[in-house]
N, C-alpha and C positions, 0 to 999 in steps of 0.2 A: 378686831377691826383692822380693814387694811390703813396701809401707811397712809395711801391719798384717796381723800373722798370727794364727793362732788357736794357744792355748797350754793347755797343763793348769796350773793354779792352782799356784804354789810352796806355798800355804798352804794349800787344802783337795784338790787335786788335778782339781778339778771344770773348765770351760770355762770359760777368760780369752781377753782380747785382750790383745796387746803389738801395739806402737806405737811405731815410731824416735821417736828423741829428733830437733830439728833443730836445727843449730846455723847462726848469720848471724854475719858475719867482725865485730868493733868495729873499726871504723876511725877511732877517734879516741882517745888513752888517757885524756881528761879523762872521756869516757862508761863507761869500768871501773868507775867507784867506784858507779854507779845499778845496772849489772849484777849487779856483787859482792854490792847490800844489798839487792836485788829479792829478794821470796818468790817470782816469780815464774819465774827464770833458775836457770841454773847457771854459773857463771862461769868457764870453763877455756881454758889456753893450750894450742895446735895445733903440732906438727911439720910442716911440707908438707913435699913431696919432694927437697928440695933442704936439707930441713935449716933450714929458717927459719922461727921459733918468732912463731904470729900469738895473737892472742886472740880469742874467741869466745863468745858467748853461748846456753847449750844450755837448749831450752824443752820442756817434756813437755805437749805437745796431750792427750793421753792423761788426763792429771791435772787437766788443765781444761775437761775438757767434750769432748772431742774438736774443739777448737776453736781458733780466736786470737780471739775474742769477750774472752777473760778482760785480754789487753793493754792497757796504755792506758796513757799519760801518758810516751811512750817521749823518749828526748830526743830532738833533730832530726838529722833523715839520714834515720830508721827507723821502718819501718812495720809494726803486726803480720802482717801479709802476707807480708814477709818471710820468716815463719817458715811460712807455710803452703806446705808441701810443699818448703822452699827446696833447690836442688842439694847441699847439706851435710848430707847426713843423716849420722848419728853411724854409721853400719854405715861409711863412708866413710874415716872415720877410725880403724880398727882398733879398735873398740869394736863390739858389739852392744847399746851404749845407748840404752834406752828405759824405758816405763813399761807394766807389768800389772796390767787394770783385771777384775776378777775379780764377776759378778753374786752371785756366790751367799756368798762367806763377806763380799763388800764391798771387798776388798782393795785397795788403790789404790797403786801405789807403783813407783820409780825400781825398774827393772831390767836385769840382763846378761843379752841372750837367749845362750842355750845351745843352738845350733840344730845338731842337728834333736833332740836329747835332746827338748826344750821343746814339740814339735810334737803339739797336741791330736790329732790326725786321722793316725795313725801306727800299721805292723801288722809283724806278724813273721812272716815266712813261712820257713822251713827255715834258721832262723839271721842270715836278712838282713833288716834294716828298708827299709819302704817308708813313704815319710810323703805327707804335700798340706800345703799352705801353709797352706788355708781349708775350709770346706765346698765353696763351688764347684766349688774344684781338686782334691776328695776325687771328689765326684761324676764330675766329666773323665775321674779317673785310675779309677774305678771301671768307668764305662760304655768305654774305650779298650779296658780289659784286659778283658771282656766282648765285645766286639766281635772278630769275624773280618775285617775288613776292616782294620782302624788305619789309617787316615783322620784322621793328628793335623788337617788343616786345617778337619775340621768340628768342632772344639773348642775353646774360649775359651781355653785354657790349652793351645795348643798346642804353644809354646816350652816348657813343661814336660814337655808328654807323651814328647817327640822324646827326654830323656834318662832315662825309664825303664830299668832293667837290664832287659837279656836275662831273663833270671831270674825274673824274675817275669810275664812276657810267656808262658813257655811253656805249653804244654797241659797238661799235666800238672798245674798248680798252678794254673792259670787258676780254677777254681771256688772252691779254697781262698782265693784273694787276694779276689775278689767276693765269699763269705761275707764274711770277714774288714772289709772293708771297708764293705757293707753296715750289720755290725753295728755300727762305730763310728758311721756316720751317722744311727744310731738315737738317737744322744747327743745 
C-alpha cells in the first residue's frame, strides 16, 4: 500500500489525502519527556513481535506541510529525516494511523484509515467493490480493464493490476466497470 492514498473527506465527503503517520523507535528514556510535551509528536509505547514493549515517537507529515521542514530543535541522536518516509510506518504497527488533509471543507486531522471503505476512487459493480489506491492507479486499473491484451507490465501499477478479481475482468461487465470508473475520474 503506498504511504499516501486518496480518500472521501470523513467531514464533507469530498477528495482528501491520508497519509501514514511515521513512527522512529526513542532510544533513550531521558528523550520521552521532549516527545511527550512536543505539539509536534505523538508519544506511544510499541508491542514488537516478541512481546517487548519499545517507545516511539509518531509524527503526521500530513499535518505539517507534508513535510519534516516543521522539526527542529530535536534532542541528540535524531534527525527530522528520520521521520521522512522511516521503515515504521504506523500501517506496521497494527494501526491505520495517519492524518486526512481535506482541500475543500480545510479539514486537517489525526486519522484511522478504514481501508478500502475510505477509498476516494472506488465503484460497485454487481454487488463487489473495485477501488485504486490514487488517481494514477484509478487510471491503470481503468485503461487494464479496457484493454484486450492485460499486459500488467506495461503499467505503473502493475503489482496492483496482477490482483484484480476475475470479476470484474470479464466481458460482460468490462464497459460497465470503464463507465464506472471513468466517471469517478471525472472527480
Amino acid at each position: 500500500m503506498p504511504h499516501k492514498v486518496d480518500v472521501k473527506c470523513p467531514s464533507c465527503g469530498e477528495y482528501a489525502l491520508f497519509e501514514f503517520a511515521e513512527v522512529v523507535k526513542i532510544s533513550l528514556k531521558k528523550d520521552i519527556s521532549f516527545f511527550e510535551a512536543s505539539d509536534l509528536f505523538e508519544y506511544r509505547k510499541f508491542k514488537d513481535s516478541c512481546g517487548h514493549i519499545w517507545h516511539g515517537a509518531v509524527y503526521y507529515a500530513g499535518l505539517h506541510g507534508r513535510s519534516t521542514q516543521a522539526i527542529r530543535d530535536l534532542p541528540q541522536g535524531y534527525e527530522p529525516e528520520n521521520w521522512g518516509h522511516s521503515k515504521y510506518l504506523m500501517r506496521n504497527h497494527g494501526t491505520d494511523l495517519g492524518s486526512v488533509t481535506c482541500n475543500q471543507c480545510h479539514l486537517r486531522t489525526p486519522y484511522i484509515l478504514d481501508w478500502p471503505h475510505d477509498a476516494f476512487f472506488k465503484i460497485s459493480v454487481k454487488g463487489q467493490e473495485l477501488w485504486a489506491f490514487n488517481r494514477e492507479s484509478a487510471v491503470d486499473l481503468r485503461d487494464y480493464i479496457e484493454s484486450t491484451e492485460r499486459k500488467t507490465d506495461q503499467y505503473r501499477w502493475s503489482r496492483f493490476l496482477l490482483h484484480i478479481p476475475t470479476t470484474f475482468k470479464k466481458q460482460n461487465v468490462r464497459d460497465s466497470v470503464v463507465k464506472k470508473l471513468t466517471k469517478a475520474l471525472r472527480c
